[in-house]
N, C-alpha and C positions, 0 to 999 in steps of 0.2 A: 504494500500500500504506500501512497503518498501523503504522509503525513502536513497538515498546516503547517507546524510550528514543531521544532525541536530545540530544547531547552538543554544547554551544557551547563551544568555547575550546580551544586545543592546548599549555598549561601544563602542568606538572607534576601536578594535580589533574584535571585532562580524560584527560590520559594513560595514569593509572593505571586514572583509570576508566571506558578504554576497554576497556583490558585486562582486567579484572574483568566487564565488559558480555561482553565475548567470550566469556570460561570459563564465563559462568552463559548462553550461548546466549540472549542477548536480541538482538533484533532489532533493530540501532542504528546508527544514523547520527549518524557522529562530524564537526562541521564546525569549521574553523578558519582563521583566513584567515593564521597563520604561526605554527610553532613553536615552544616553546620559553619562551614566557611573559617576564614583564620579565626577566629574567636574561640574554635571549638580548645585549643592550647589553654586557653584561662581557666585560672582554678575559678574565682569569683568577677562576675561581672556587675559592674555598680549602675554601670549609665544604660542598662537600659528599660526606657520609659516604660515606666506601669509595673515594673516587677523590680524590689527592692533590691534584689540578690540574687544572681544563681549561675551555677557553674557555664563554662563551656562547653560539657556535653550535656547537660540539662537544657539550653539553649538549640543544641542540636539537634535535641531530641524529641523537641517541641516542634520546630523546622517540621521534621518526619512527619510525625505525628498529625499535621497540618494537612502535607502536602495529601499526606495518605487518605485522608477521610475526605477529599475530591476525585481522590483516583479509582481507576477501574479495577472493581473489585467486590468481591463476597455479593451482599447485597445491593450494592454501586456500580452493578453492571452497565447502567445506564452514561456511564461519565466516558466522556473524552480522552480522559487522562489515562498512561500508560505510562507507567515507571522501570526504570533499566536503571539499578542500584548498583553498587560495587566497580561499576563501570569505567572505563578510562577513554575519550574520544583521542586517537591519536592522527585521525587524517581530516580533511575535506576538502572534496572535490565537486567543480561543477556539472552537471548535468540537464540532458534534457526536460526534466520536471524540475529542476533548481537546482540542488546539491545533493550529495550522497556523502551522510556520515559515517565511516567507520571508528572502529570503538579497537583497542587492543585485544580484545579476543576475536576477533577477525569478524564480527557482524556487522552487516549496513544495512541504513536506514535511508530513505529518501525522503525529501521533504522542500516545502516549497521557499518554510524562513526558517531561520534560526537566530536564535539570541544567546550569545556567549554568555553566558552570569561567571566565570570562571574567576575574577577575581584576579588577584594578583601575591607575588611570595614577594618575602622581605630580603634585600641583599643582603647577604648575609657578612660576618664580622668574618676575614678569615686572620689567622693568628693562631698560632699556638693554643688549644685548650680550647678553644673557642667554642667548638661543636659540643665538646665533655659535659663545661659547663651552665650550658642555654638553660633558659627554665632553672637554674641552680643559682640566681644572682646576676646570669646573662640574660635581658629579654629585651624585646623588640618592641612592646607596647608600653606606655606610661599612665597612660590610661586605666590600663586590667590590673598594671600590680605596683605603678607608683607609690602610693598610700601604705604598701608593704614596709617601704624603707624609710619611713617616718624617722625624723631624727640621726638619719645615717649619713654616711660619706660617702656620695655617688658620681660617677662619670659617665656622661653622653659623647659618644661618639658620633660627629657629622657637623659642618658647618652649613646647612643651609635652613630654610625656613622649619622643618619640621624639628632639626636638632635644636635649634632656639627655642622653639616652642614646648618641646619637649624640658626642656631645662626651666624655662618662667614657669611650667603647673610642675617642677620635681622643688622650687624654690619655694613652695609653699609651704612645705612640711619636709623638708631633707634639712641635714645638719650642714652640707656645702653640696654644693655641684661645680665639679672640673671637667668643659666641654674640648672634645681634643678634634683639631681639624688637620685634615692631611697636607692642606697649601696652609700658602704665607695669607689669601685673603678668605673671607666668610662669602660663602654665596646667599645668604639669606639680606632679606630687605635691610637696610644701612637702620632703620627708625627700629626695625625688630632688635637689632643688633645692639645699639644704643640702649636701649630701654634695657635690656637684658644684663647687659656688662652691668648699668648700673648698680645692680642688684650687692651689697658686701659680701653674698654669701656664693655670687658668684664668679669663679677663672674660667678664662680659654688660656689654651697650650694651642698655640697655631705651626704649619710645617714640622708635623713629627711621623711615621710611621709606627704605628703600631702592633707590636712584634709577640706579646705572650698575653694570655690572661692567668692572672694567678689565684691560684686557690684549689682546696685538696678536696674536700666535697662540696662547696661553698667558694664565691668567687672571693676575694682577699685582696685584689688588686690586679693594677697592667703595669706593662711593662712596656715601653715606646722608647723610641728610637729620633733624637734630634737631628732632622735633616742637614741642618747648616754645618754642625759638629762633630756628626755622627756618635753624640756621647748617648750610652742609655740609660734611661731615668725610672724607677719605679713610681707609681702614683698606685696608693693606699686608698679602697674603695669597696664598701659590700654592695652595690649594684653597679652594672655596667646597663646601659640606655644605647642600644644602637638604633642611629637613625641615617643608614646612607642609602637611602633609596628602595626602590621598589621595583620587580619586573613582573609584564605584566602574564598571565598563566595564556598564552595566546600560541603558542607554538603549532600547534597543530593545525592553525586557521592562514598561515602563512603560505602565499602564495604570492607571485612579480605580476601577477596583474592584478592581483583585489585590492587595487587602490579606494577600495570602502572598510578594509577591515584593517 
């Protein structure tokens, strides 16, 4: 069959609009190969509206739980909706009914639209330790577990708009923040920048490499590397904040003519 609409990603933004595919009766096949979207990592989620608390797969799980009670199924045989769970889309291509999805275990689907919900991964910190210890004192959101390190000594890594920002809501409640950037300048807005330095509780380390994160089950510190000097410096830290960027989860929709994706 030719499906209306095929829906990649099981996030917050695939979910809704699975659910919205359902009510408007289009004929769609929702795939995602987990849950829940980057959020599903947090142990406690605070900001979102209407629910005071709750984990990242509790969130996920609710996602599910959503989509499910639209989809086609048990007594809901009448629904649009068709789910392909566990899934991974690794190709697409154009065809004469629109495109043909295949999925990593070699099945294709046809369909006339699609809408990537796929989301995007966070670049990640490479260094020494780095990977060990994510989630351990290493994390990527300020948001989910800022408030963790109430009164502690923390380091953001990233000079542009997000690392700023990221360090003004960790100055609220951190006992210091030292922001470390790979050049001599900050890519973030000059008025962000300002406003931020001013803060006493906040340093930047500008043009340093950094080269170790330290700590044996718990992070303890980094270790960076002085461009100008090549001397290497520790800096003393129970959170690292990395903020260098994001890519976005699109690889499989890559192709030299879809100058629309």
């Amino acid at each position: 069959m030719v499906y209306d609409l095929i829906i990649i990603g099981g996030g917050p933004a695939g979910a809704a609009a699975a659910v919205y595919a359902s009510r408007k009766r289009l004929q769609t096949l929702f795939i995602t190969a987990e849950w829940g979207g980057q959020s599903v990592v947090s142990e406690k989620i605070y900001n979102w509206i209407g629910t005071t608390s709750l984990s990242g797969n509790e969130l996920a799980e609710n996602f599910k739980k959503h989509v499910l009670a639209n989809a086609e199924s048990g007594e809901n045989k009448s629904s649009t909706l068709k789910i392909k769970e566990g899934e991974k889309v690794n190709a697409i291509e154009k065809n004469d009914a629109g495109f043909k999805v295949k999925t990593e275990t070699s099945e294709e689907f046809l369909t006339k639209t699609i809408l990537i919900t796929s989301g995007s991964g966070r670049r990640k910190l490479v260094a020494k330790n780095a990977d060990r210890l994510e989630h351990k004192g290493l994390t990527y959101c300020a948001s989910c577990d800022g408030p963790l390190f109430s009164g502690m000594d923390v380091a953001v890594v990233g000079g542009g708009n997000a690392g700023f920002e990221t360090a003004a809501q960790l100055l609220a409640y951190c006992k210091s923040v030292t922001l470390l950037n790979r050049s001599d300048t900050f890519r973030a807005d000059e008025i962000t920048v300002l406003k931020v330095l001013k803060n006493p509780k906040m340093k930047a380390i500008k043009n340093i490499d950094i080269l170790e994160v330290k700590g044996d089950k718990f992070v303890e510190g980094i270790v960076y590397k002085e461009k100008a000097t090549g001397k290497k410096m520790e800096l003393k830290a129970t959170g690292i904040f990395v903020e260098i960027g994001q890519i976005p989860n699109t690889g499989f929709a890559k192709e030299p003519d879809w100058d629309y994706f």
